[in-house]
Every structure is written in C-alpha cells, then in structure tokens.
VOGU-3710 file (C-alpha; in Angstrom, 3 decimals, decimal comma):
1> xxxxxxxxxx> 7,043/-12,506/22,171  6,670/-12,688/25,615  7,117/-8,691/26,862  3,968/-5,873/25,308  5,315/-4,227/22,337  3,863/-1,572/20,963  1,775/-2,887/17,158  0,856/-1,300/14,285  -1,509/-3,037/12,316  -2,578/-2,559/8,818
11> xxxxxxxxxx> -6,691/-2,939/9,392  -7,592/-3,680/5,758  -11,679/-3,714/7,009  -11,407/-7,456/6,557  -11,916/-10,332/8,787  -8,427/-11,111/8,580  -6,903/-8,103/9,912  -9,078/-7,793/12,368  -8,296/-11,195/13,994  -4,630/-10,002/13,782
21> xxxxxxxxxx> -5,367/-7,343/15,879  -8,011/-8,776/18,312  -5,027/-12,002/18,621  -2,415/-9,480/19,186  -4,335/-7,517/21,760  -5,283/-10,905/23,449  -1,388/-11,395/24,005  -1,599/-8,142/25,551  0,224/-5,911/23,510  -0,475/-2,460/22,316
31> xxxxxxxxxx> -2,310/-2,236/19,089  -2,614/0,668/16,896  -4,376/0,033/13,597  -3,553/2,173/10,223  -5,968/2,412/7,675  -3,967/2,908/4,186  -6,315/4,710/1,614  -4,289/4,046/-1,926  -6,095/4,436/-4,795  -8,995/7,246/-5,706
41> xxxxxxxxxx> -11,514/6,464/-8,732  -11,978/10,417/-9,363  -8,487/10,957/-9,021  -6,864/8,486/-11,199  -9,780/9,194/-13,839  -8,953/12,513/-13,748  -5,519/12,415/-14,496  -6,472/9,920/-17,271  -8,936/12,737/-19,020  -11,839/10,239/-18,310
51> xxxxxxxxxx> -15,527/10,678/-16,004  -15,881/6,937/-15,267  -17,759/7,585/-12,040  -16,674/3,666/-11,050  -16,393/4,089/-6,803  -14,127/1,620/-5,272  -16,191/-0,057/-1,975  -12,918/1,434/0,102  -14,839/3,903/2,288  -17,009/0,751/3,386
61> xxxxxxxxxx> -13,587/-0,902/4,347  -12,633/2,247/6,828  -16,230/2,276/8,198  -16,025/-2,185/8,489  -12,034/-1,521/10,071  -13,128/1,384/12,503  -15,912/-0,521/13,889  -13,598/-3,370/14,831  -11,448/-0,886/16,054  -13,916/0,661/18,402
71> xxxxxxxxxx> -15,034/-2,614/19,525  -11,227/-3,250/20,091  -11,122/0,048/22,123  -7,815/0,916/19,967  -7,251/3,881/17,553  -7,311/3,838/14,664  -5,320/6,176/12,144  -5,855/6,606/8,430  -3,657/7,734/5,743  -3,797/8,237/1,816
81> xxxxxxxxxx> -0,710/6,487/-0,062  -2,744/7,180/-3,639  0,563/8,920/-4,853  2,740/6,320/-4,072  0,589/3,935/-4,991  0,064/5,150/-8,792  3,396/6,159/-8,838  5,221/2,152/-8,084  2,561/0,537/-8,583  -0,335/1,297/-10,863
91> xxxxxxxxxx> 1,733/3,035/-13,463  4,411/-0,180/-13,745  1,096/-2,141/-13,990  -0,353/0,061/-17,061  3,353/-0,195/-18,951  3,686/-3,927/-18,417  -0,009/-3,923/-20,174  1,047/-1,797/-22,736  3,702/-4,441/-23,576  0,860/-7,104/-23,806
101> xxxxxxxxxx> 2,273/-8,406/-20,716  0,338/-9,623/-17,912  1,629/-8,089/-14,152  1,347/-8,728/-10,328  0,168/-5,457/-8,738  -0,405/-7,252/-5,366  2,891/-7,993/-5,116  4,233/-4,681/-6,265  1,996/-3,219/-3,709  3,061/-5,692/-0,644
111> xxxxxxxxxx> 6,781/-4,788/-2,367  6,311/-0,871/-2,326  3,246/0,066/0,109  2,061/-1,972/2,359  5,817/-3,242/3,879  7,597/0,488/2,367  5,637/2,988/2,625  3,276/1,940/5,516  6,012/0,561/7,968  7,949/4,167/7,210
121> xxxxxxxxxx> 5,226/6,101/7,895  4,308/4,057/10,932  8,135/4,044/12,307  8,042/7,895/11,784  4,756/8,462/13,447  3,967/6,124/15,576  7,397/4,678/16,972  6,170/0,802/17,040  8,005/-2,293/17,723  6,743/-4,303/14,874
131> xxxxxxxxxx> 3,844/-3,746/12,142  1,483/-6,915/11,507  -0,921/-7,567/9,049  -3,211/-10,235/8,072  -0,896/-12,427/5,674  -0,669/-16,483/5,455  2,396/-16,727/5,992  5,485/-17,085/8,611  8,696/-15,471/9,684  11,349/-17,640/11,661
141> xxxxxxxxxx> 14,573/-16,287/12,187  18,032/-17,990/11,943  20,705/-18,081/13,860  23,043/-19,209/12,159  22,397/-17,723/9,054  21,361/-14,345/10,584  18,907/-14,067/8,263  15,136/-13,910/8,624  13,217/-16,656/7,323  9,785/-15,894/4,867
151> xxxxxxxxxx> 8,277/-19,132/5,431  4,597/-21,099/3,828  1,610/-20,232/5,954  0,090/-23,759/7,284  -2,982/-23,572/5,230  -1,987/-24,655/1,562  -5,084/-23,391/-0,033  -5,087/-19,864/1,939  -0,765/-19,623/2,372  -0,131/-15,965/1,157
161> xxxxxxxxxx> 3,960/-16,266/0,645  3,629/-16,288/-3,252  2,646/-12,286/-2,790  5,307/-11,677/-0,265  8,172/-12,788/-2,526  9,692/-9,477/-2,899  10,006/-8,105/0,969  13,745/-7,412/2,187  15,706/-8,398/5,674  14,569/-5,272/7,096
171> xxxxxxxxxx> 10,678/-5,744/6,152  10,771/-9,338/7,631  12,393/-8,068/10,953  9,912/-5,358/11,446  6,819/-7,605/10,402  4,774/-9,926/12,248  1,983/-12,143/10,821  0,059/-13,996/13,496  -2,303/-15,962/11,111  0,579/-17,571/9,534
181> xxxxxxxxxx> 0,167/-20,511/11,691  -3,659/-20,712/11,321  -5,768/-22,151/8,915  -8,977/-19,601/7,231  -11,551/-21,976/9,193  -9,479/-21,248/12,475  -9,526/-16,923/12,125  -13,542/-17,351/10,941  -14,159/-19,007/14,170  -11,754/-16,307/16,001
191> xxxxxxxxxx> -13,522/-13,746/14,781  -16,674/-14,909/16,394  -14,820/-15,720/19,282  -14,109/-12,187/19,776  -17,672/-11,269/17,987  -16,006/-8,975/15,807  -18,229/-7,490/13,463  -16,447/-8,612/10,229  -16,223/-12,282/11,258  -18,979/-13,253/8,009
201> xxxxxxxxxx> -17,513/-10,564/5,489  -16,637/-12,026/2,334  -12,774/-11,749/1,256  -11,682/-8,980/-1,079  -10,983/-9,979/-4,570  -9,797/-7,978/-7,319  -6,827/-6,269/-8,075  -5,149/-4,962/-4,907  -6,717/-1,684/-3,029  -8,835/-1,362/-6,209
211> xxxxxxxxxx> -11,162/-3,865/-6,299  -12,977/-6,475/-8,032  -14,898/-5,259/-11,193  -14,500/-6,028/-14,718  -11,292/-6,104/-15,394  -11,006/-5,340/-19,551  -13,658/-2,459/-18,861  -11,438/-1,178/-16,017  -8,474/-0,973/-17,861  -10,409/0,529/-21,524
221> xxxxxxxxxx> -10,049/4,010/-18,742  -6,512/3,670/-19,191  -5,818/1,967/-22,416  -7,676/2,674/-25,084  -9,106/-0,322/-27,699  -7,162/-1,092/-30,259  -8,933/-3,268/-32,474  -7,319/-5,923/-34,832  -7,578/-9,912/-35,426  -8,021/-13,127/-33,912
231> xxxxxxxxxx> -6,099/-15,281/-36,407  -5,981/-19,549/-35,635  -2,083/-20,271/-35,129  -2,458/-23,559/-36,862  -4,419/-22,427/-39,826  -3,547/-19,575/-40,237  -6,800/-17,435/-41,095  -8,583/-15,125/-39,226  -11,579/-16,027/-37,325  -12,521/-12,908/-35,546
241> xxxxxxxxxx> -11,758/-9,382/-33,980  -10,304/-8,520/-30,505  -10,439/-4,825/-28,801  -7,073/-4,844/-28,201  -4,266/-7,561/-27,081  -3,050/-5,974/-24,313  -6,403/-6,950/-22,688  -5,769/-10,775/-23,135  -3,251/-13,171/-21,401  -1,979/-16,753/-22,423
251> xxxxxxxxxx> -4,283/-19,446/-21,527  -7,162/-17,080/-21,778  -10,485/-19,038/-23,214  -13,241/-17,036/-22,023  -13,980/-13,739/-23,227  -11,821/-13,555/-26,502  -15,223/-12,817/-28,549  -15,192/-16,366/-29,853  -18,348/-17,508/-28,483  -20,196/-18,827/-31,761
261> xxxxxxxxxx> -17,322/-21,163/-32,400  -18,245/-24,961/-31,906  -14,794/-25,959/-30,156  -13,277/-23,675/-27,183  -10,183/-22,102/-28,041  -7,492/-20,535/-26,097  -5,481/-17,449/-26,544  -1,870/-18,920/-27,133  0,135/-15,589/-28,511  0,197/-11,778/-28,862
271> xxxxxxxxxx> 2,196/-10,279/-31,587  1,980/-6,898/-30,636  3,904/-5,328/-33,451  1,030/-6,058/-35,836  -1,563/-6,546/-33,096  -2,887/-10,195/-33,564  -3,936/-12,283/-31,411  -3,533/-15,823/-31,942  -5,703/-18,709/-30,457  -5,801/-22,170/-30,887
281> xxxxxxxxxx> -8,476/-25,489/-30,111  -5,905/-28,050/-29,864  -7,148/-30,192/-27,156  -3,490/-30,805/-25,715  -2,549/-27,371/-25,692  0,115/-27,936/-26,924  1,115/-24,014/-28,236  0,446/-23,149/-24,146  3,684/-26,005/-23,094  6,436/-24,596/-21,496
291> xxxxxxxxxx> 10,151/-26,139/-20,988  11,500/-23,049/-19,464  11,664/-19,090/-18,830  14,233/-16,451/-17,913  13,132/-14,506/-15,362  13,961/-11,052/-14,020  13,394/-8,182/-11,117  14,835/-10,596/-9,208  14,757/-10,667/-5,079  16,540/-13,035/-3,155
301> xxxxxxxxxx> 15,594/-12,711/0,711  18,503/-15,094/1,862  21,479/-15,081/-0,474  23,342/-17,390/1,571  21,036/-20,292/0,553  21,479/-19,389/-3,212  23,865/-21,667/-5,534  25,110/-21,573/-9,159  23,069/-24,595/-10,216  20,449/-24,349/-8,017
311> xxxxxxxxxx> 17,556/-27,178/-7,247  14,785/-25,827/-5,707  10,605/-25,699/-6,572  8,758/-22,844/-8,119  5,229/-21,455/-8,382  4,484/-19,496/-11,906  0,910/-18,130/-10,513  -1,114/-18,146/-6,785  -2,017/-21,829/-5,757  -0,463/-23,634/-8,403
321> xxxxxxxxxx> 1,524/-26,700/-7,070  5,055/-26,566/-6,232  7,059/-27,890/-9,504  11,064/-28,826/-9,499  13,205/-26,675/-11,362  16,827/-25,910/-12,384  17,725/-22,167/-11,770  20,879/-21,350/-13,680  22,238/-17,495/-13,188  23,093/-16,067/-16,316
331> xxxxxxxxxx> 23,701/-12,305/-13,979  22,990/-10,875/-10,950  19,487/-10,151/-11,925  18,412/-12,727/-14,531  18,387/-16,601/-14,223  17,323/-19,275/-16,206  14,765/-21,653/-15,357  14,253/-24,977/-16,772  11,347/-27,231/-15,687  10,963/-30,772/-14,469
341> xxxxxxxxxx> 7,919/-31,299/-16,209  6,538/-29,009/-18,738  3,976/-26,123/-17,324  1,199/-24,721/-19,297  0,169/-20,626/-20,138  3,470/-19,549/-18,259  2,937/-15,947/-18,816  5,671/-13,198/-19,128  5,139/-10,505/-16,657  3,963/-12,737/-14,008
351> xxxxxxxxxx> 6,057/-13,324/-11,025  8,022/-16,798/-10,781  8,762/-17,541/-6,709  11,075/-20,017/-5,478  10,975/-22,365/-2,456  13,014/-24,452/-0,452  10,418/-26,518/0,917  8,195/-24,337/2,931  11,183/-21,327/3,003  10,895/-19,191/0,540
361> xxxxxxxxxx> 13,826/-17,633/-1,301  12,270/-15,059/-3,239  11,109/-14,606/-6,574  10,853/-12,589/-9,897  9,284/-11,608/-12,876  8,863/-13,943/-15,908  10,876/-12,085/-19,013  10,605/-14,783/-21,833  9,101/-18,286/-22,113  10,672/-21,399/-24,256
371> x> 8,591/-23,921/-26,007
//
C-alpha cells in the first residue's frame, strides 16, 4: 500500500498487535485499535448455575492494549462480543465435548469473531479500509485467479495459517497482516524499537479469549463428571477410574489417573455409549496409527485450485509437519483423506488444513479416523 488508509486493528494487549499497529502507523496510515471483550467468567457461570469466581486476566489485556495505544497517540475503542462469542463459539465447543470429541475454538473464533463479527462492527462504525491483526501469516492476491491468496507466514515455528483455515474471499480482502513476513525474533526487537510497553510480555496461551488455566477443571463448570473405567484395550481388564471421557483426547498420557502404573500408557479410545476409556502401553502405539480420516465443515478459500483426486499436504494439529495426502470428495462437504505415511492420535473434532505448498486451501473438521 502506498496511499494512508484508514486501519482498524484488533489490539489483543499483546506484543504482537501492538507491533501491527506501531508498523502500520510507521507507514503512515491511520490506525484505530478495537479492543474485543468476548467472554465473561460471571456471566457464563451464571448461566451455567455455577459461582466459580475463576477471573480471566482480560481486563489486564485492555489496560496492556490502551497503554500502547496512548503511547501510539491513537484511540482506542472497546466492545463486548460475549454473546456472539458463546453463542458460535463456546457452545459448539461444549457439544463437540459432549460427544467426547476434541474441538478448535481458536479457529471457530478467528472463523466467527475476530474476521465476522469484528470487521462488521468495524465497517459499520468506523468506515475503515482494511482491519489488521497480529497473525503469522500472508495474503497475496491473484490475478488471474481473482482470488485472494491465504498464504504460510515466514516463520515455520510461529506461522499462524493453520487457525485461519476457515476465513472467506471477503475476510481475506478486507484483512491485512503485516507480521506475516516477519519472524517472532524480528516483532520482539520492533517492539523495542518503538519502546512499546508490551515488547517483554509473554504470549497468551490457553483457549482463545479465555485463557490458560486448567483445562479439565475449567470445563467440570460446564460438564459435569461422569465417572466410569479405564479398561487396557489389549487385555481387556480394568485398571482404573476416569471423571469422565469427554475430558480426555487420543494420545493423551498425562493426567488419565494412571500414575502408580510402572509403564506410561496412552489414552487410545472413548466409547462413550458405556463410558470407558481405553488406554494402552504398547511402545509402538500402534492403537494411536492412522491410514486415513473423512473430514467435514469443510472451507475451501480458492475453489478453482480444487480437483477430484486431489494431491496436496495436510496438517492434523498446530506445528505438526506438512504430510502428503490423497483428498478424494465423496460431497460437497465431506472428503476423504488417505495418508502417505501413517499419522499418530489423529483426533476427530480437530481441524484437518490443506496446503499447496505455502498457499493454503482451507481446511475442516476431522469426522472419523481409519486404522
């Protein structure tokens, strides 16, 4: 961009969004930054019939975002999207659970908040060119596809595109992320640059807007234990108790209750119909090996790259390594996907994203695994 446009940027109260911002003003652009509030402890409690008095560090995030805004000299807005949030996010997330399945909620929120309901309310209100946020990735446009582009960011280990797999056309040609072509080392050193006052805050973890805490404690607010057994797939007999399966996902070895046992084992299977939970020590894994999935929820952002084979690489989780696969489509919104090589703890409910090298085409949620 060469002319000012006028920015909205989503000022999380990390360092990361505040080098967008500080970069973007450097170009000389206008910068507004919006503050999204999405999720309230009380609240949500509340409507669960629960007091946990558990307060999410997000007021610490608007205090961290306004002081970089005020050294920015730019406003900064806030607004509360805890409706929408629990509404397409949080409550999908507590019904995938409920099916002992394990979901995404930071792409569900990137998917429904943070590129929905923030660039709306920021076109509506505040009449920008473009919203940017902090992301590790890229956006190149085509010409002669016509299509925008959602491409790797250049750091591998930081590269945010996995998360991003579910934005439209529209989102991408609305959304700018100038970090995409910088590595974390790079915006640390930016930030003192500019001597922001987040430049040595420690990245968020956690589940998205709420937070990193304990996560089966967290969700005992919402689903309540249900107790039953932790039965050895390969011999068969019981060899302990869990609090509920829901609360346990494939691959799983720490935390199963299963800490006397001389050998680690591995949670390898939920039967949630009778509520056991099977584990296993084999030292290959070989009950966690997976040839292929279906997947689902599927979101293509450039359908004239697709075809009927189609060769491309996948990621099953965040930072795993790009593997070759065979997408077949058995509809419009559920493919087949066999594996070069065969991938361990692929977990239904997680999201399966394909690239095309560094492009990627979009992604989906994992339905059913094959052995």
């Amino acid at each position: 961009m060469t002319e000012k446009k006028r920015i909205v940027v989503g000022m999380s109260g990390g360092v990361d969004s505040s080098v967008t911002a500080a970069l973007l003003q450097a170009e000389g652009h206008e910068v507004i930054g919006l503050f999204m509030r999405n999720w309230d402890s009380l609240l949500n409690n509340d409507l669960q019939g629960n007091n946990n008095q558990d307060i999410c560090p997000q007021e610490q995030d608007y205090l961290d975002a306004l002081t970089v805004c005020q050294k920015l000299n730019i406003k900064l807005e806030r607004i509360d999207f805890v409706k929408e949030y629990w509404d397409n996010v949080f409550t999908y997330f507590l019904e995938e659970f409920k099916k002992s399945r394990t979901p995404n909620p930071d792409i569900l929120c990137n998917k429904y908040i943070k590129f929905d309901a923030f660039l709306k309310y920021a076109q509506k209100n505040l009449q920008p060119d473009y919203i940017a946020t902090g992301h590790y990735a890229r956006i190149n446009y085509n010409p002669i596809t016509k299509q925008y582009q959602l491409l790797k960011g250049i750091d591998d280990n930081k590269d945010q595109s996995y998360f991003l797999c579910q934005l439209t056309q529209k989102q991408l040609k609305y959304s700018l992320f100038p970090l995409g072509n910088k590595t974390k080392t790079e915006v640390r050193e930016l930030a003192k640059i500019y001597n922001l006052p987040t430049a040595t805050k420690k990245d968020s973890t956690g589940i998205c807007f709420i937070g990193n805490r304990n996560f089966q404690t967290f969700l005992t607010n919402y689903l309540p234990a249900n107790p039953g057994k932790i039965v050895d797939i390969n011999t068969k007999t019981t060899i302990g108790n869990h609090n509920g399966v829901y609360y346990y996902t494939l691959g799983q070895r720490k935390g199963i209750n299963l800490s006397g046992m001389k050998v680690p084992y591995f949670v390898v299977e939920k039967d949630v119909t009778n509520n056991i939970l099977y584990v296993a020590n084999d030292n290959e894994n070989k009950w966690l090996m997976n040839s292929n999935c279906t997947v689902k929820s599927l979101n293509w952002i450039n359908n004239s790259t697709l075809k009927n084979p189609l060769k491309c690489n996948a990621k099953f989780r965040y930072r795993q390594s790009d593997v070759a696969v065979i997408i077949n489509f058995i509809n419009n919104d559920e493919i087949k996907v066999e594996f070069s090589e065969k991938i361990r703890a692929i977990t239904p409910g997680q999201t399966a994203v394909f690239y095309d090298g560094d492009i990627c085409l979009g992604g989906g949620v994992i339905d059913q695994i094959f052995r």
